[in-house]
N, C-alpha and C positions, 0 to 999 in steps of 0.2 A: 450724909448730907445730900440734900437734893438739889440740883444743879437749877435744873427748869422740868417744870410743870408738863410736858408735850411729849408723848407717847410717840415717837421714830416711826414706830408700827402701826399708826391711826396712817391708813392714807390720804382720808380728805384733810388731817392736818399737815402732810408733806404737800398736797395742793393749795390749800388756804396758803401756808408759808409761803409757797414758790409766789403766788401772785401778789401777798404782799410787798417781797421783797423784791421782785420785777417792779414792782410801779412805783416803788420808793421816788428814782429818781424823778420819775415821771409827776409827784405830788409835790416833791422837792421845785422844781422847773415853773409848777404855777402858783407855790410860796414865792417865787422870789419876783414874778411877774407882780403880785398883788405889794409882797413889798414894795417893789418900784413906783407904782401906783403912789403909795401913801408918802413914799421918802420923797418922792420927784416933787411934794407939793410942800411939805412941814421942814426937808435940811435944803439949808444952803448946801453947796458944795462942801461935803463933811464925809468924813472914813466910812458912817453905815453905809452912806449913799455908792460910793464907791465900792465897796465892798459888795454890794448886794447889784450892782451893776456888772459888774466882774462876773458874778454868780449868774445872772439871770442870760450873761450874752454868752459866757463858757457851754452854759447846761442848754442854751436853745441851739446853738451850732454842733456842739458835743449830740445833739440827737442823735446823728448819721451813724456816730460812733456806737452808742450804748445799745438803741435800737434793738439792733441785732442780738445782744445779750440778754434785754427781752423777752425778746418770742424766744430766744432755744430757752431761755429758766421756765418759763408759761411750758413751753412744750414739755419740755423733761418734766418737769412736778405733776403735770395733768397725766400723763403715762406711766408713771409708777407702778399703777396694782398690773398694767397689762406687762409691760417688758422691763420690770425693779432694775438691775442692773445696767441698760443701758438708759434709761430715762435719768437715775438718779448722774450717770457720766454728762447725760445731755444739759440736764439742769446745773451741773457741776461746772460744765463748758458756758455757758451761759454767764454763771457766776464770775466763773474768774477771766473772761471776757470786760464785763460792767466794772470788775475791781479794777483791771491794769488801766482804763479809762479814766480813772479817777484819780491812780496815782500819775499818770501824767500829765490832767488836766492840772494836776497839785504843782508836779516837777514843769511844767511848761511856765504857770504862773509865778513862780519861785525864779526860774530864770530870767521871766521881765523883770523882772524886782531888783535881784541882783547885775542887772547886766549893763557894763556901764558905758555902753553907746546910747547915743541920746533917741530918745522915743519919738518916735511918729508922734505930730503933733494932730493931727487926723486920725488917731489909736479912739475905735469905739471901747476902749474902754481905760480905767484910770493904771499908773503905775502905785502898785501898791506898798505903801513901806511895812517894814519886818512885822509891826504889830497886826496891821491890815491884812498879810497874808497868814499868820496866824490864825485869826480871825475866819478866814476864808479858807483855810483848809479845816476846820474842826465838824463842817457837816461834810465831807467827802470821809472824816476818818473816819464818823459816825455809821455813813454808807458802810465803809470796808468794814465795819465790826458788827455790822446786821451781816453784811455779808457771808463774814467768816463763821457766823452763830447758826447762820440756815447751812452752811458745809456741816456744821460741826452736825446738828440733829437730824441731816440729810442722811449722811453717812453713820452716828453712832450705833442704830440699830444694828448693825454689819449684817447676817444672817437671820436673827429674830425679823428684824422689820422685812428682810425680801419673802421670807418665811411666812409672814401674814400676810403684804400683798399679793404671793401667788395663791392664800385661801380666800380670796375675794372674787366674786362671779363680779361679770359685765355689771349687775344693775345695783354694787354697793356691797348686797347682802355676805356674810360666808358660809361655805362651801360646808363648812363642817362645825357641828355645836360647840358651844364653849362652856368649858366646865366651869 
């Protein structure tokens, strides 16, 4: 049975990956900008609105946070054929960086929710109830399982894949014919 389709060992697809998965949140961030745009005009005060408010002020503050997680996956995945085992740890650091971000932007939200001192009524953003944050953790779980899917084909090559990017020269080609 075949899992996925993606060759471990192709390194421009360990690059294509990496920057997909790096900008997720970043494509994520101006969904939710263009949602707010259309929600801020068509819902009264309603759960999408909230919800996608939630989202839009978490993932624009949460930059500082992820950022970082970013450039080291971009950096690790773009250096693969030159230095395999430390690029794929850097891209790896990178990863599970942008994931612990996410679970605590989940668990931080989760505890406005439940927590039963009363809210700032000056709170840029709404208290969400149980179904709302449901709602609003299920594209962060989404993140963590693209996440976990570029670790898994990151890593599953183990030695075949570093084994091909060290027969890879600087300009793509390899080193040696393929039978």
């Amino acid at each position: 049975m075949t899992v996925a389709t993606w060759n471990t060992g192709d390194v421009q697809g360990v690059r294509r990956r990496a920057w997909w998965v790096a900008l997720t949140p970043v494509g994520f961030l101006l969904l939710t900008f263009g949602a707010m745009a259309v929600l801020n005009e068509v819902a009264n005060p309603s759960s999408a609105l909230d919800v996608t408010a939630t989202w839009a002020v978490g993932m624009a503050f949460g930059l500082i946070f992820y950022l970082p997680g970013i450039g080291v996956t971009i950096i690790g995945g773009s250096a693969v054929d030159q230095v395999p085992r430390t690029a794929r740890i850097a891209a790896t650091v990178g990863i599970l960086w942008m994931s612990v971000v996410w679970v605590v932007a989940v668990a931080d939200t989760a505890r406005m929710t439940f927590d039963p001192l009363p809210r700032d009524e000056y709170s840029w953003t709404a208290r969400l109830s149980t179904p709302e944050l449901v709602v609003f953790a299920v594209p962060f779980g989404l993140m963590l399982l693209v996440n976990g899917w570029y670790l898994w084909t990151l890593w599953r090559g183990g030695a075949d894949a570093r084994a091909d990017a060290s027969r890879v020269r600087g300009d793509g080609r390899h080193l040696e014919s393929e039978g």
